[in-house]
C-alpha positions as CSV (number, residue, x, y, z in Angstrom):
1,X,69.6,109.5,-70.0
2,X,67.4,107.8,-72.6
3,X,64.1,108.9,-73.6
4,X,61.2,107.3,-75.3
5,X,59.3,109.8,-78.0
6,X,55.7,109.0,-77.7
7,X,52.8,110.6,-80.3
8,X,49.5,111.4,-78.0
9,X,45.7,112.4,-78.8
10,X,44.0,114.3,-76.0
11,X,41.2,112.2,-74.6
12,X,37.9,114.0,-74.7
13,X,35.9,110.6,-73.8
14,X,36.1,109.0,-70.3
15,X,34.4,106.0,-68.9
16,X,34.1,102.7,-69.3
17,X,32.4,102.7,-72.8
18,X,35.0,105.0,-74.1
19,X,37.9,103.6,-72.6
20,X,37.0,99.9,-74.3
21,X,36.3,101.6,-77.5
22,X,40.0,103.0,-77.3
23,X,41.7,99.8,-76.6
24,X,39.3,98.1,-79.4
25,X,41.4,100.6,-82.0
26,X,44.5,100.0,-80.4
27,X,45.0,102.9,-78.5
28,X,46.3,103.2,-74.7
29,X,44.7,105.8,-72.5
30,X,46.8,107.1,-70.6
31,X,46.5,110.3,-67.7
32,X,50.0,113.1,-66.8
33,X,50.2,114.8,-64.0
34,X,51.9,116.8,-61.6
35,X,50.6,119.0,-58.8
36,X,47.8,120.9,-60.5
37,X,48.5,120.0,-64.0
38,X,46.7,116.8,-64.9
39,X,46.4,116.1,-68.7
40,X,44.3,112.8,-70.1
41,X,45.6,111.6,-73.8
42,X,45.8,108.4,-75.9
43,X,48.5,106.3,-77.7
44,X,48.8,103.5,-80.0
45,X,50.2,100.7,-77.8
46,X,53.1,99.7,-80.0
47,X,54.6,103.4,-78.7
48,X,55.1,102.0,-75.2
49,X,56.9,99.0,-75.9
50,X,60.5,100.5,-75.5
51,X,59.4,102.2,-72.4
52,X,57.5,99.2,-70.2
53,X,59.3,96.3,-71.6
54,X,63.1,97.4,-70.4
55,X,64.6,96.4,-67.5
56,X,66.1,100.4,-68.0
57,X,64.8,103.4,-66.7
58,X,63.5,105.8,-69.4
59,X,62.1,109.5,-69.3
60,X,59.1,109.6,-71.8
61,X,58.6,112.8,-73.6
62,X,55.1,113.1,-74.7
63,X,53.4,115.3,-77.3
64,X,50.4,116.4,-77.3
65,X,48.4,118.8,-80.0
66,X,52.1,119.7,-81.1
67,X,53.3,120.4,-77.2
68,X,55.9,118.5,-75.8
69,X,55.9,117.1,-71.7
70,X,58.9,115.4,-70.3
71,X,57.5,112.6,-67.8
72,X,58.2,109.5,-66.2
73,X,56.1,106.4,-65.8
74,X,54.5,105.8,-62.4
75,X,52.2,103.2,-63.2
76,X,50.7,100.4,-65.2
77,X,47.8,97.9,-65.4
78,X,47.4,95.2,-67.4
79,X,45.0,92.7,-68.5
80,X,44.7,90.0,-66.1
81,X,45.1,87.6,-68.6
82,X,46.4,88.8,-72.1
83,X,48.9,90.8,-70.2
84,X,47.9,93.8,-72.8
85,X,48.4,97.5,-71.1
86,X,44.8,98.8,-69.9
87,X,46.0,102.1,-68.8
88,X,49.4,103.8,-67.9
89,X,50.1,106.9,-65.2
90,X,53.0,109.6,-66.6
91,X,54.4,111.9,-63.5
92,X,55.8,115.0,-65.4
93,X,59.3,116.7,-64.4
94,X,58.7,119.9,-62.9
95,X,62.5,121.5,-62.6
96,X,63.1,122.3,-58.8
97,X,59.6,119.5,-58.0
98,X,61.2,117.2,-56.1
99,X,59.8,113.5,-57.1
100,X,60.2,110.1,-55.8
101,X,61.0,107.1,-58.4
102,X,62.7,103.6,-58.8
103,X,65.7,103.3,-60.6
104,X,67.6,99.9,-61.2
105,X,71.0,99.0,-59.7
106,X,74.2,98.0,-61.3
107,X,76.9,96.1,-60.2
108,X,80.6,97.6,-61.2
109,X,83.8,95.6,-61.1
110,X,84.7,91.6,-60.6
111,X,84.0,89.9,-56.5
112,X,87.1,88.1,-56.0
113,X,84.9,85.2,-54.7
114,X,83.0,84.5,-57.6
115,X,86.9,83.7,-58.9
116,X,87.2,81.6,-56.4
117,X,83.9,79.2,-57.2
118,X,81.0,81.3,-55.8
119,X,77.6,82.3,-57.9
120,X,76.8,86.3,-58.5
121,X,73.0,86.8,-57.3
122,X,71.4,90.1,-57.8
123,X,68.9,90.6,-54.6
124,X,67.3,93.4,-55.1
125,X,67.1,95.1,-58.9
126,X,65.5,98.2,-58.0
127,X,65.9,101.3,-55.5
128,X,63.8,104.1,-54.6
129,X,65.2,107.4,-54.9
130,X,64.3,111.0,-53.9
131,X,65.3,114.0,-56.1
132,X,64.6,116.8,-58.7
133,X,64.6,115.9,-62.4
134,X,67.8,118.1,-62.8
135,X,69.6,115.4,-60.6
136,X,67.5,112.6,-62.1
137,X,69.5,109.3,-62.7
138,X,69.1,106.3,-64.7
139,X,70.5,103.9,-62.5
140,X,72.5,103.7,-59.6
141,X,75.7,101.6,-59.0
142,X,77.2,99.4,-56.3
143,X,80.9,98.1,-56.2
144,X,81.2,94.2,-56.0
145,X,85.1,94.8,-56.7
146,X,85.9,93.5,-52.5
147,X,82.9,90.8,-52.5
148,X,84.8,87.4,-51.0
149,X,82.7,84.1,-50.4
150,X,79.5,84.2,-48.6
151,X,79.8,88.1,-48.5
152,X,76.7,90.5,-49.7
153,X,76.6,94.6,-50.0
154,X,73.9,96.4,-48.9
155,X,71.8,99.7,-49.7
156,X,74.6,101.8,-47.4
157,X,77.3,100.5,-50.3
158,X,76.0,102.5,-53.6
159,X,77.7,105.1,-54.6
160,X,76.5,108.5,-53.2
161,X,74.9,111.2,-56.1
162,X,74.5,114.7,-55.4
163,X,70.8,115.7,-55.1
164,X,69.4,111.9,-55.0
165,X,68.6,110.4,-51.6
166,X,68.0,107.0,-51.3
167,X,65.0,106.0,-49.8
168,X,65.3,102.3,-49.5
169,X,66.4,100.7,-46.5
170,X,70.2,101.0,-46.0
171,X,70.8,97.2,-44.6
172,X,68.4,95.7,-47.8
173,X,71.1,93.5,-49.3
174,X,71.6,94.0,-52.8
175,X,73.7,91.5,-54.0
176,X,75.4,88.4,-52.6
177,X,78.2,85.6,-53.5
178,X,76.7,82.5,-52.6
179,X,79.0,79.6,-51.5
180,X,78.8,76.6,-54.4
181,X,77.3,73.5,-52.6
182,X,80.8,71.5,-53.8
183,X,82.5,74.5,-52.8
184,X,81.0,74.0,-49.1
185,X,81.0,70.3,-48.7
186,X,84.9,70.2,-49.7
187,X,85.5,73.4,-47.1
188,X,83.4,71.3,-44.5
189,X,85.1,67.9,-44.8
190,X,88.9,70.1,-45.2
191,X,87.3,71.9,-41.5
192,X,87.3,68.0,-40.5
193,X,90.5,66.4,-41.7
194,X,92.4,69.6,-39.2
């Protein structure tokens, strides 16, 4: 599993004033917590970029007045219009804590009907998962290797790991070979000549 090292300053000042003059400097404020534990810290924005810009799934490991916190990221707002990050939430991994996360999907092997003509399209990119960051994954994978024409697999088709539960909905499709327009007129006017 990748992890993203980020370099944090605990956060003594809280409000709206203080929070504005963070962001004027550059800085990110940011809050981790889990169950009772609940610790408020800054970072330079630049930090975050390999860990919110990704289509992967990172575990952040944060340090703080020279202690280090393994965490994920639960949440993050940004500005409206500038799209800059106003504030980030960090869950940290308690071993035997269960937690509840997304992770993204990926496909594994070739559908035999995008061979034959047919597009590829990825439904649904993400999942949401139950476990304990022992059994923490960073993605989960769904065999396309028997897709034929016009044929999609669903949530009940990924591949089962021990200690994560899926959450999601098992008949959310997750990906789908779509039938080609050409592909479909030429079938319909072949369905008319027999």
């Amino acid at each position: 599993m990748q992890t993203v090292a980020i370099e944090g300053t605990p956060r003594e000042a809280f409000g709206k004033k203080a929070t504005k003059s963070f962001r004027r400097q550059g800085l990110v404020p940011c809050v981790a917590y889990s169950g009772d534990t609940t610790i408020h810290f800054t970072a330079p924005s630049t930090a975050f970029k390999h860990l919110i810009y990704t289509p992967d799934f990172k575990i952040a490991e944060i340090t703080i007045s020279g202690q280090t916190y393994r965490a994920i990221l639960k949440d993050a707002q940004y500005h409206p219009v500038t799209d800059a990050v106003l504030h980030l939430d960090f869950l940290l991994l308690v071993d035997g804590r269960s937690l509840i996360t997304q992770v993204p999907v990926r496909t594994e092997g070739v559908a035999p009907g995008v061979k034959l003509g047919g597009k590829l399209t990825q439904v649904t990119r993400r999942v949401k998962i139950k476990t304990t960051p022992e059994h923490l994954v960073d993605h989960m994978s769904v065999d396309i290797s028997k897709l034929d024409l016009g044929k999609s697999v669903r949530v009940r088709d990924l591949k089962a790991v021990d200690g994560v539960e899926v959450m999601t909905s098992a008949g959310i499709p997750l990906a789908s070979v779509e039938i080609p327009r050409a592909l479909r007129s030429a079938q319909t006017a072949a369905a008319k000549e027999a």
